[in-house]
BASETOR-939086 format. One record per residue (C-alpha): residue in one letter; y, z, x. Coordinates in steps of 0.1 Angstrom, whole numbers, plus 5000, padded with zeros to 4 digits. Layout:
N
AYZX;...
END
This chain:
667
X300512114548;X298011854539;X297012024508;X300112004488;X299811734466;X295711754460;X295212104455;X297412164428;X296212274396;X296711984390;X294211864414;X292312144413;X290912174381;X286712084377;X284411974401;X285011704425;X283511364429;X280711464449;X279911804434;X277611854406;X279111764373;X281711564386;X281811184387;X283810884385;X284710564358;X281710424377;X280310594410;X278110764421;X275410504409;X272610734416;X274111064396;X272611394410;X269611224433;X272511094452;X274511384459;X270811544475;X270911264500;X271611304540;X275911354545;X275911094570;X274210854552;X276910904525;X279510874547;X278210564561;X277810404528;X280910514513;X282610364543;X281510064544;X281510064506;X285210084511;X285609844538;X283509584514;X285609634487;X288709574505;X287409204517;X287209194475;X289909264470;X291709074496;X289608724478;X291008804445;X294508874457;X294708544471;X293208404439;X296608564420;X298808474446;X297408114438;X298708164399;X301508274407;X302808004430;X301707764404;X304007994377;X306607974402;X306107594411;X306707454372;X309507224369;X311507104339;X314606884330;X317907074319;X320906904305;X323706904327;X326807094309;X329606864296;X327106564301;X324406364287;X322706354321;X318806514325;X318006724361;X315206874373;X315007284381;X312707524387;X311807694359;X311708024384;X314508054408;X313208114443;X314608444452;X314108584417;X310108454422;X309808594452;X311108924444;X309308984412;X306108754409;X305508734443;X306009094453;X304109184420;X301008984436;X300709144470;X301409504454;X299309444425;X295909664442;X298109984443;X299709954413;X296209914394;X295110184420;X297810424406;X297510294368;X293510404371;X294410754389;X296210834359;X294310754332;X291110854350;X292611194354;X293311204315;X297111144316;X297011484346;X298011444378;X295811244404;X296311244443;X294910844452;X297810694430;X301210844445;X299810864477;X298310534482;X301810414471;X304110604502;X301210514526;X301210144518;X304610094517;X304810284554;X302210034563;X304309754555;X307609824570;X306209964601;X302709784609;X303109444591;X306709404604;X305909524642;X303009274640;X305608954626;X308009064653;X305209044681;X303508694668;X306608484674;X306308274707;X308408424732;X312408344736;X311808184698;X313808374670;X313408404633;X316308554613;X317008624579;X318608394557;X319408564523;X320908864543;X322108994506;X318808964488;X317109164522;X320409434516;X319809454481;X315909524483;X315709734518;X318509994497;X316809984468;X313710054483;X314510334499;X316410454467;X313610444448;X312110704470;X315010924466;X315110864428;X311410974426;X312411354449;X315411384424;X313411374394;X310311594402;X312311814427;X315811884415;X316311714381;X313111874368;X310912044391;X307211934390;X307911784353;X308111414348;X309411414311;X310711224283;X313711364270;X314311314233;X316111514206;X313511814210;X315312174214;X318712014211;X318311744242;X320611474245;X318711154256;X319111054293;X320010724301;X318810634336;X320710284347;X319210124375;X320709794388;X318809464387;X320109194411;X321008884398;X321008654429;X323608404414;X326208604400;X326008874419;X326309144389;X324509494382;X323109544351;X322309864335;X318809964320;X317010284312;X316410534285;X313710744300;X313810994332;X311310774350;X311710504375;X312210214356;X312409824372;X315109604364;X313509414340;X315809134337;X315009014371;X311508944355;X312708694335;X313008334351;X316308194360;X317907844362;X319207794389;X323307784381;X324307624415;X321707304409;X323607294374;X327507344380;X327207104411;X325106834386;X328106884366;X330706814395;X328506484403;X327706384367;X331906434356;X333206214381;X329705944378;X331805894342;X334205724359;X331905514378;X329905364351;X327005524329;X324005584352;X321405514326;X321805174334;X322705194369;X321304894388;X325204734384;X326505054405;X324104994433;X325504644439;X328104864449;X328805124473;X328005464465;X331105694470;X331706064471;X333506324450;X336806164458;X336005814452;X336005744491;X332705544504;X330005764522;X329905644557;X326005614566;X324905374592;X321005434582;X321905374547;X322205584515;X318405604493;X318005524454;X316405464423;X318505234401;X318405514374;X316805904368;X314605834340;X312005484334;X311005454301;X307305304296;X304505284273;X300905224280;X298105124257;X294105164257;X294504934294;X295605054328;X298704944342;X300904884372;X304204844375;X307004814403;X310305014404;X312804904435;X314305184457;X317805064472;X319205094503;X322805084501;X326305184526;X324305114559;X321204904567;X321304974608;X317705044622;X314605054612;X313905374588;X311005524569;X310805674533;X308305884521;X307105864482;X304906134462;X304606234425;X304206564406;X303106584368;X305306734342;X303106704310;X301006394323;X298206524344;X297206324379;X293706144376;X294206164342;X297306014330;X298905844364;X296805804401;X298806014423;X299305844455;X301905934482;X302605714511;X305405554527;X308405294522;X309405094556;X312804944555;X313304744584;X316904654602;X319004494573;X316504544547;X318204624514;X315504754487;X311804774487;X309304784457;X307105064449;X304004984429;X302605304412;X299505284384;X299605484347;X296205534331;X295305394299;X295805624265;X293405674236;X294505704204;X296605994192;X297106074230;X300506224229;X303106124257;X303706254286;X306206214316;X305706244354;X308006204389;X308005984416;X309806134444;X311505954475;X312406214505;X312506154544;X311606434562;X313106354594;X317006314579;X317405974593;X318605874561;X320506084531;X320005964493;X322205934463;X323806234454;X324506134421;X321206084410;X318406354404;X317406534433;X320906464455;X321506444486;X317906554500;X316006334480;X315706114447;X313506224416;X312405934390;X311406054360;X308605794345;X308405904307;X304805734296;X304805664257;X301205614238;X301505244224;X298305254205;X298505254164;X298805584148;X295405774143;X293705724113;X290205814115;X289806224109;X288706284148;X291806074164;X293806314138;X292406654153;X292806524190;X296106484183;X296906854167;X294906984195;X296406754225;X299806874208;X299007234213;X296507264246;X297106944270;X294006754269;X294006604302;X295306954318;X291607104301;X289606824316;X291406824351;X290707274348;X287007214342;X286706964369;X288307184391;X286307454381;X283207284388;X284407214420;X285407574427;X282307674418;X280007484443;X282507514470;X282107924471;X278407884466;X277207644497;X278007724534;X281507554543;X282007454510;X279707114503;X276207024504;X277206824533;X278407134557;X276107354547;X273707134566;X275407134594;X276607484596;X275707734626;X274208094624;X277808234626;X278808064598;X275808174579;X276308474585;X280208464575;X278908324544;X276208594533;X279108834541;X281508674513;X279108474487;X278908814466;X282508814461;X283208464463;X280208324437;X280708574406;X285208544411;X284508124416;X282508194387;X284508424359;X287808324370;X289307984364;X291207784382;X295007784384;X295007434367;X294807584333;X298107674309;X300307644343;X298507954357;X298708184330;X294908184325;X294208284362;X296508504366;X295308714335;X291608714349;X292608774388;X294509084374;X291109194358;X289109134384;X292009324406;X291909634381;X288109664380;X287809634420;X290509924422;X288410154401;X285810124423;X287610154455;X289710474437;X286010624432;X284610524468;X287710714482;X286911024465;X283411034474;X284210944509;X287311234511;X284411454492;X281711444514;X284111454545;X285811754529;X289411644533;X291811604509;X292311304488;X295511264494;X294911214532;X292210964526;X294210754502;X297410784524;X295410654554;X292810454547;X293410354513;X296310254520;X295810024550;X292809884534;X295009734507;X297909604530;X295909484557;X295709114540;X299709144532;X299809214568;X298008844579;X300008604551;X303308804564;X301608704601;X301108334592;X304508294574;X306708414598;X305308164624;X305207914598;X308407954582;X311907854596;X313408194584;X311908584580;X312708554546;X308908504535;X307908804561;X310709074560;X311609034528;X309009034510;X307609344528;X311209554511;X311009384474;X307109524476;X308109834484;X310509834455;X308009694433;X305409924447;X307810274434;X308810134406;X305909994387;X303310164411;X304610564402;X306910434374;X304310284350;X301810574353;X304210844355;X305910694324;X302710674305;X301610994315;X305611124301;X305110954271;X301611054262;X302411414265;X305511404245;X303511234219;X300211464216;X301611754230;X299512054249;X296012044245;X293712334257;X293312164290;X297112154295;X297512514284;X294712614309;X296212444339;X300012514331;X300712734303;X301313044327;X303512844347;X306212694317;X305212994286;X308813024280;X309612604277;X306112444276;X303012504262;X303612784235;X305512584208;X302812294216;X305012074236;X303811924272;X305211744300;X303411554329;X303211774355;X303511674392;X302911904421;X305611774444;X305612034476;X303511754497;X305111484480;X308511604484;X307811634526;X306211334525;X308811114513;X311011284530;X309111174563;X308810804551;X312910804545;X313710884575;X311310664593;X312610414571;X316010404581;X315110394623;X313210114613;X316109944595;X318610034621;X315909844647;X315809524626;X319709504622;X320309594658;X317909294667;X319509054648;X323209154667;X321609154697;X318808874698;X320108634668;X317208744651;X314909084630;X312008854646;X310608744682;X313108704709;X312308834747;X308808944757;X309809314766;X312109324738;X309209274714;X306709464729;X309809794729;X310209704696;X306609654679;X305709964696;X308910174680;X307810064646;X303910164651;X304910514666;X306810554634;X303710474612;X301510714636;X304410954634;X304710954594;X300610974593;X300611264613;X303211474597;X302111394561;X298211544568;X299611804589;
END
């Protein structure tokens, strides 16, 4: 049954990779001479070729998984609603990050894989692209979660703790499976189409759901018959809780006294939502206000802010300090230091000394935060202030104190430090520098490659020529809050998938099996093997399975509906547009001479006998391996680790399923 999907006309038509007059967007390098060569020699080289170009890939994945955390990570203050207070959010909530960003990083390879198919093929049908897609995300669910199930220490649990978010995604990810058989096999068979006005159509309005994490509402999207993602979970989110709970505090703090000037209210006790004291033997944490106003001149400063300790002073506790950078830059505008405050028994408040680099003229001002948190919980801090009840967030706002600029140079660095951050530039360069030398010597330095062993060498030499040139053309996260590297990682992502997409042919080629199989198989693992070691890592790391589980269902969602969506839709689109051409007409005018073809008109064609089976296979898979997770989480308290034989029944369930789904798809 193996030859469904690749040896379709669509498929079919012209010479492939390896044959004369075929070729690829950039292999084989050595044209006809090469095909002459000995087959295994080829098969060698394409192999290893592949292999290669996975450890690539894997590098410049983690460099965009690097943006996007530092996207993710940006901060800013919100006004609180009904008050004049200031907060700090996340400019990305967390769940929408990590379904959307996040997922979109570790499925990035096969989207770009499937992207390339399509437009390689000239807007026709390819076999890498779809198939890569249903073969990574069986990878995923099967392999990568049987592996986080059998890495947790034995007896040792790891549940989920969004259980909605992990409903939400593993339905929709299997939906969007079903979605794709409807279209190709029932709503239109083997057409993907965009249905307008022509020949009397009504348009079709597909709605597919987007989640919205904090109120819990569907919201409809669509006008074309191709999977679609809910775009408005794209967009970042404030997070509502942070503000309707900063309005609770920040109401009732009205009654209290204005918090702007707050050292008065810590001479008091610090009371809760009903104006009763908070009971805290270890004492209660705080800044005497949310936001220090400062300026600084052409001269380095220092300057002392007290944190408080107030309703308990029993024991002796520790407080730890660090600071983060909203517009001022660390090394730059501030030192950043971290350390900690000791507060011994009956000590009330303690002084913390932190040191703001001088500005030049024209500099504009920026602002930075000092935060106090204890990670042990010996101590809570003062819910009413920034940050609550888990820690404390000072907000230092830096003005520029020097004269306005005059001369024509102190003028244009400040239009250009108004528009590009100055310091942020000179802190990306540095970094790049760094970045730089540490991928070209052994271990990093001058000072380890001297002291570096044969084996490391050797490690080395493996990954300089992927390490050096992305070091090189790709810049550090530091720039734009990670815009910059993310756009160059996703080029360098997109170029390295056009070469694997042609080292998959030629290898399928000269073996003489179909692509499909190859890109289902081997493609396919080769692109979700490093996935399968950061879901390894996190769900030993990580208190939850969140990071592990999770994310393995919102890429598999991602993965359907931008990875067949986007091409598919492009591929709709562009034949709606330009209609048939004398290559459509060739391959599929005999099938569709009543509908397509003869009055000009084309649809994207799709030959979905192997695809149809195919999904088919993965769904029902799928759902054995969603009915094992929930049944370990009644059973053992957790979808990960528990009892030795447990995970060794289970991890071994989930792998026969992957060999199982393999099997049946290239039989």
């Amino acid at each position: 049954m193996s030859d469904g999907t690749a040896t379709g006309e669509g498929a079919a038509s012209g010479p492939r990779i390896c044959e004369e007059g075929g070729g690829g967007l950039f292999l084989p390098l050595g044209g006809e001479t090469e095909r002459q060569w000995d087959v295994r020699l080829k098969l060698l080289l394409y192999f290893v070729g592949l292999v290669y170009s996975f450890l690539g890939v894997s590098i410049v994945a983690d460099i965009f998984m690097a943006a996007i955390e530092r996207i993710t990570s940006l901060q800013k203050k919100v006004k609180v609603p009904g008050t004049n207070r200031m907060v700090t959010v996340q400019v990305w909530n967390e769940t929408v990050a990590n379904l959307t960003l996040m997922a979109l990083g570790s499925s990035a390879p096969e989207i770009l894989l499937a992207l390339n198919d399509v437009l390689k093929n000239r807007f026709f049908e390819g076999s890498l692209g779809p198939s890569t897609i249903v073969g990574s995300a069986a990878f995923n669910l099967f392999c990568i979660i049987a592996v986080c199930i059998n890495s947790i220490p034995n007896g040792e649990v790891r549940m989920i703790k969004e259980v909605h978010v992990f409903a939400v995604t593993a339905a929709w990810s299997i939906f969007a499976y079903l979605w794709l058989l409807f279209i190709v096999q029932f709503n239109s068979k083997d057409l993907v189409r965009h249905i307008g006005r022509r020949n009397g159509g009504r348009l079709l309005v597909v709605g597919l759901p987007c989640w919205d994490s904090s109120a819990h509402s569907e919201i409809g999207l669509g006008d074309c018959e191709v999977l679609r993602v809910g775009v408005c979970a794209l967009l970042p989110s404030t997070d509502e809780e942070v503000l309707l709970q900063a309005a609770r505090t920040y109401k009732l703090s009205d009654d209290l006294a204005d918090l702007e000037d707050a050292t008065a209210d810590l001479e008091q006790e610090i009371v809760d939502e009903d104006n009763n004291v908070i009971e805290h033997e270890a004492g209660i944490m705080s800044f005497a206000f949310d936001v220090l106003n400062i300026s600084i001149g052409t001269e380095e400063e220092s300057f002392n802010v007290k944190v408080y300790r107030r309703n308990g002073d029993r024991g002796r506790v520790t407080v730890r300090y660090s600071m983060i950078g909203l517009t001022a830059v660390p090394g730059y505008d501030f030192v950043d230091e971290e350390g900690e405050l000791h507060f011994r028994d009956g000590v009330l408040e303690q002084d913390l000394e932190f040191t703001v680099l001088p500005k030049r003229v024209g500099e504009r001002s920026d602002s930075f935060q000092i935060i106090i948190e204890d990670e042990t919980e010996t101590v809570m801090f003062n819910p009413w202030h920034d940050g609550g009840e888990e820690k404390n967030i000072l907000t230092v706002s830096v003005a520029n104190k020097n004269p306005r600029p005059v001369s024509v140079m102190d003028k244009a660095y400040t239009a250009l430090d108004g528009v590009f951050n100055v310091d942020e530039f000179k802190l990306g360069f540095a970094c790049w520098k760094d970045q730089v030398a540490e991928a070209f010597y052994c271990g990093g330095s001058l000072e380890e490659q001297e002291a570096a062993g044969v084996g490391a060498w050797i490690a080395h030499l493996i990954w300089i020529p992927w390490k050096l040139p992305f070091a090189v053309f790709v810049p550090p996260p530091v720039f734009m809050g990670g815009w910059v590297c993310f756009v160059f990682s996703l080029m360098g992502i997109g170029i390295l998938t056009i070469v694997i997409g042609d080292l998959a042919e030629l290898f399928g080629c000269v073996m003489n099996i179909d692509d499909g199989i190859t890109a289902i198989s081997i493609v396919a693992m080769g692109t979700s093997v490093p996935d399968m070691f950061a879901s390894r890592t996190a769900a030993k790391a990580d208190e939850y399975a969140d990071a592990s589980i999770v994310n393995v269902t919102g890429s598999n969602s991602v993965n359907v509906f931008l990875g067949i969506g986007l091409p598919w839709m492009w591929a709709a689109l562009y034949w709606a547009i330009t209609g048939a051409n004398s290559e459509w007409t060739a391959r599929y005018g005999h099938r569709f001479p009543d509908t397509w073809g003869a009055n000009g008109s084309a649809a994207f064609v799709v030959q979905s006998g192997q695809l149809f089976f195919s999904v088919c296979v993965f769904t029902l898979a799928a759902l054995v391996c969603l009915t094992v997770i929930t049944f370990r989480r009644v059973r053992y308290g957790g979808e990960l680790g528990g009892p030795s034989d447990a995970k060794a029944y289970s991890s071994f369930l989930l792998v026969l399923l992957w060999f199982f789904y393999i099997g049946l798809s290239v039989w």
